[in-house]
N, C-alpha and C positions, 0 to 999 in steps of 0.2 A: 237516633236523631236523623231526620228526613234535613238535608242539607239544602242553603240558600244556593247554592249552585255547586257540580262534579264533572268536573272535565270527561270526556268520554275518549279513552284513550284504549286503544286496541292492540293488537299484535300486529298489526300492518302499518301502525304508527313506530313501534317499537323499533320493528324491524328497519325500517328505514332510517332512523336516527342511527342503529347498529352499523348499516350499510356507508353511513356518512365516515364513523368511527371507525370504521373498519378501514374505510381508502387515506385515512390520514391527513385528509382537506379537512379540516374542523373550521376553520375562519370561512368568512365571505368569501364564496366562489361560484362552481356555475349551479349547484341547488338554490343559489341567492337569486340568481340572475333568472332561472326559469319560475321564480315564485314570484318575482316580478312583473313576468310576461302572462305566468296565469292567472295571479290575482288583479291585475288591471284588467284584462280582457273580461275577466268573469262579474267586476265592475261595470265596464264599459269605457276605460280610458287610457287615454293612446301612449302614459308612461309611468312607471310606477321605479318607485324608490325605496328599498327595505330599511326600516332600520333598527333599531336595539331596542324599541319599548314604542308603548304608545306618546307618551309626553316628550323623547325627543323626537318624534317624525312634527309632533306641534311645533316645537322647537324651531327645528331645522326650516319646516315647509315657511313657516312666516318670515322667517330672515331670507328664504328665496324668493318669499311674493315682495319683499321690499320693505317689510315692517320694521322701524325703527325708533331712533330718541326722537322723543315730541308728538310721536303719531297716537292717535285713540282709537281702540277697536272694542267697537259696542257687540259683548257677549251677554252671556247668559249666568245670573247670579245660584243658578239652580243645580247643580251638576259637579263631577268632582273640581278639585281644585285648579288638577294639572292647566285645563283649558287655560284661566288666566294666569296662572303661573307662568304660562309658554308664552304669552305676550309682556308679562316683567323681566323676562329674559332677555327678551328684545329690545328691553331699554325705551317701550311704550309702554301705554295706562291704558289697564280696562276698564272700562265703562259699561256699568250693566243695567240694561233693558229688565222690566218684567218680564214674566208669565201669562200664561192662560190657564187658569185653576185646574183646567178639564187634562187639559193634553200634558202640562207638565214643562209646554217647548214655549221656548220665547217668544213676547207677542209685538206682531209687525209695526203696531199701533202706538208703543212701548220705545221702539227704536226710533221709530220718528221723532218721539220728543225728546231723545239722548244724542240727536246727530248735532254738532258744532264744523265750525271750518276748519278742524283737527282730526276728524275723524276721517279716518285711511281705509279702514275694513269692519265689515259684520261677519262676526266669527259664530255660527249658529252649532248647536249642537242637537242632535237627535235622538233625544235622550230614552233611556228605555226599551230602546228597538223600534219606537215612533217616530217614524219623518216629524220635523217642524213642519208648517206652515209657508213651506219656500217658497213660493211662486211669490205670493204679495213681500217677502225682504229680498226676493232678487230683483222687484220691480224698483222699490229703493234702493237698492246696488246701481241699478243702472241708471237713475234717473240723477244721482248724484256721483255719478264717479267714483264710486266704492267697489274694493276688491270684496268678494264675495267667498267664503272661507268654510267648509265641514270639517266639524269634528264628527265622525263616522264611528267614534269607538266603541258605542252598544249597536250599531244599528248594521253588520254584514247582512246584505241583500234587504235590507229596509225597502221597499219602492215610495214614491209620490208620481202618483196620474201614470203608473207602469214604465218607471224609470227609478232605475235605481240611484239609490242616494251616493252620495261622490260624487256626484258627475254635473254638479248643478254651476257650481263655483270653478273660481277662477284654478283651485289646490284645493283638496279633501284630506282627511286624516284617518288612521285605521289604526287601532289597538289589538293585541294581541293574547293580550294577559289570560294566566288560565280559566278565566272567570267566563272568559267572552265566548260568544255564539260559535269562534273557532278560535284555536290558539297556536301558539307556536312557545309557549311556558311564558316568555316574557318575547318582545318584538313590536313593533310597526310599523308603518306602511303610508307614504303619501303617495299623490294618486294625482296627476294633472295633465289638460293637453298640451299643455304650454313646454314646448321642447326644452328651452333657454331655461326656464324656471325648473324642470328637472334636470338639468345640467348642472345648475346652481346648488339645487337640493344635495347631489349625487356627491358634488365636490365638499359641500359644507360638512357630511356628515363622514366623508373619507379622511379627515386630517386638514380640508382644504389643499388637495393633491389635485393636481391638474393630468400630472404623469408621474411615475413612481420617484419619488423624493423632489418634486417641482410642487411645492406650496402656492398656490399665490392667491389664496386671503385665509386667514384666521379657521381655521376649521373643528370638527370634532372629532375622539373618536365612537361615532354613534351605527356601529354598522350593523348589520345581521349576520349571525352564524349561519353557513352552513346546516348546524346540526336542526337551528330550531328552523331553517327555511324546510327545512328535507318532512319536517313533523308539520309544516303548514301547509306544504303540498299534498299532504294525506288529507289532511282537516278541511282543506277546500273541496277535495270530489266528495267529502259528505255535509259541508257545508250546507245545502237546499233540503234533504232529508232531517239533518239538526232541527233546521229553523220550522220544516214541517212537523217535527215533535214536540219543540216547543209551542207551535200555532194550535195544534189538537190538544196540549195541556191547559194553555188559556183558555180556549170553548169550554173546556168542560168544570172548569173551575166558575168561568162565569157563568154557565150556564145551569150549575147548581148550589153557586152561591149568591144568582138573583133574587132579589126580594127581600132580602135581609137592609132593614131600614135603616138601621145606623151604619150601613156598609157602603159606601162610593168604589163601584165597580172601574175599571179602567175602561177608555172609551176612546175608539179607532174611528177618525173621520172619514167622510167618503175620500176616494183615490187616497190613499193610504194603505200601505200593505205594512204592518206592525209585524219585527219581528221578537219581539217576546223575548228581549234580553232580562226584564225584568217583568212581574205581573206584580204593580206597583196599585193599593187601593188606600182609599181613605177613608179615617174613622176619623168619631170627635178628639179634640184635642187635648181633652178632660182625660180620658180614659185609653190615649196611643199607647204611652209606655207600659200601663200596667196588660196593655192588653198583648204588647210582644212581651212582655214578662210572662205569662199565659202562656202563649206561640209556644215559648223555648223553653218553657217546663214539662209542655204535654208532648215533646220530641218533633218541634216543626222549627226548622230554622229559620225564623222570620228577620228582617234585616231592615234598617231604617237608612234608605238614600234620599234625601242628603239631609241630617237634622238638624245642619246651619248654614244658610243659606251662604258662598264664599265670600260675597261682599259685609259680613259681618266676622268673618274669622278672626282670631287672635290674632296670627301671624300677620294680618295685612294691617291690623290697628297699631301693633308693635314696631311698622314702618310709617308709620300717620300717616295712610291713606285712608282719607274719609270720601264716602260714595253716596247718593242721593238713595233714600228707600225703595227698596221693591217689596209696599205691604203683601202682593198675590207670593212672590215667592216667600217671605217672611212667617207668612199664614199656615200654607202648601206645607212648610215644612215642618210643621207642627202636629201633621193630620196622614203622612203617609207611611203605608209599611206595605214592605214586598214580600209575596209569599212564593216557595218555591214552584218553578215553571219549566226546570231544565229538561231536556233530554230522558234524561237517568230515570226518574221517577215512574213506577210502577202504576197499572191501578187503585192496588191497596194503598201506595204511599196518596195518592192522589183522592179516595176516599178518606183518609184517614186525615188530610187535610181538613176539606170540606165538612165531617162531621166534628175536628176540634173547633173549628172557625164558629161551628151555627151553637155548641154549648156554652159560648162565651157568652156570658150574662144571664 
């Protein structure tokens, strides 16, 4: 089975984790603090915060930017759950914007008509390894007094107009999970300039510890190991080689699974630097399922994100909250399936992609 994604993990990964295990610092310490200093910088941003997963650095980073009871943060219906889970934790309601059918990223046009005098932030997410569309929802951030928010978790070194993503908003967010373009097993990562709002982040996610055993607010404990900073510091200096082998896996998928009529290819807008956390296409909505039933009998592990849009889930109907429709993501999500793009992938795996895909039918 040709897998939906393989962590690529080495002997210099190993060893380092070993190195960790060996000096007996296993908890947060200074491999914490230097994966700080290089995955901000390698961002672009002047403070970074580890922490234990990607959905508590969401967690934490919004209770730093100030998000609380009563506030509305207009996200995206399209994407994993965590993003708005991390705002019901904060004892705020998500409110979710449309799509753009093409890109998959939440549409600017979509947030305008979801902004009310409650609404505190746009919590955008970059789904896929595609930058959104940020310039026109930061011009809405700014024109209304909105914090401006990344969720970063498929997109390490994503660019918009040769800037990388993080760095657009007021806090950005970074996942870690084995799945992602680099990992650290489980881990995350907020990202901000704002010194006071990483001071806040830092102490949230330490116990709320100001100095050892001085509490002073409510905290977690959501920190980073050691072991997995030490294996993130490895996975950043191949981080831009990763992301170049998943970028020559997309060309050449797309480029010889063009032309196939019932197939909706993925599609990277200008200033846009996609990094191919997923190579996500569309088929009719007749014929998805049976057609990743297909995928995953002929040895391709094909994976369907997201096949219910969150503002329809169970769990959120089972708290009655009811949400206004998002028919584009509703649609969207009836009609995509991701084929593998990772790293790992051979030529042979990657022809043998491309010729089960063109027998289908």
């Amino acid at each position: 089975m040709i897998g939906i994604a393989k962590p690529l993990i080495e002997e210099d990964e190993i060893e380092a984790v070993v190195g960790v295990l060996r000096s007996g610092n296993l908890t947060q310490g200074e491999k914490a603090k230097e994966f700080e200093v290089q995955f901000s910088s390698y961002i672009g941003a002047s403070h970074g915060v580890a922490c234990s997963s990607g959905t508590s650095a969401l967690q934490v980073g919004l209770e730093a930017a100030g998000i609380g009871t009563g506030d509305e943060v207009i996200t995206t219906p399209f994407t994993f759950i965590a993003t708005s889970n991390a705002i019901l934790y904060n004892r705020a309601m998500p409110v979710f914007a449309d799509i753009d059918a093409e890109t998959f990223n939440i549409d600017p046009a979509s947030i305008k008509k979801r902004l009310t005098r409650k609404t505190k932030a746009v919590l955008v997410v970059h789904l896929y390894g595609l930058p959104c569309d940020i310039e026109p929802v930061k011009e809405i951030c700014d024109q209304n007094g909105l914090l401006l928010i990344e969720d970063c978790a498929q997109a390490h070194g994503a660019e918009y107009d040769a800037r990388k993503t993080g760095t657009f908003g007021e806090l950005s967010t970074f996942s870690f999970y084995a799945t992602k373009n680099m990992t650290t097993g489980e881990g995350g990562m907020i990202l901000t300039d704002d010194g006071e709002m990483a001071l806040k982040a830092r102490t949230i996610a330490n116990q709320g510890q100001a100095g050892r055993y001085e509490h002073v607010m409510i905290g977690y404990n959501y920190r980073m190991t050691d072991m997995q900073a030490a294996l993130g510091l490895v996975q950043l200096k191949k981080l831009s080689m990763l992301n170049e082998a998943r970028a020559r896996n997309a060309s050449f998928l797309s480029k010889n699974l063009e032309g196939i009529e019932w197939l909706n290819l993925p599609q990277v807008p200008p200033k846009m630097k996609h990094v191919w956390h997923q190579f996500t296409v569309k088929v009719p909505e007749k014929t998805r399922d049976g057609f990743v039933d297909y995928l995953n009998k002929n040895g391709i592990g094909a994976r369907i994100y997201y096949p219910t849009p969150v503002h329809l889930q169970p769990a959120y109907k089972s708290l009655g909250l009811r949400f206004d429709p998002c028919p584009v993501a509703e649609s969207v999500s009836k009609k995509v399936v991701s084929l593998p793009v990772h790293p790992g992938l051979s030529r042979e795996d990657l022809h043998k992609i491309v010729e089960t895909v063109k027998r289908y039918r």
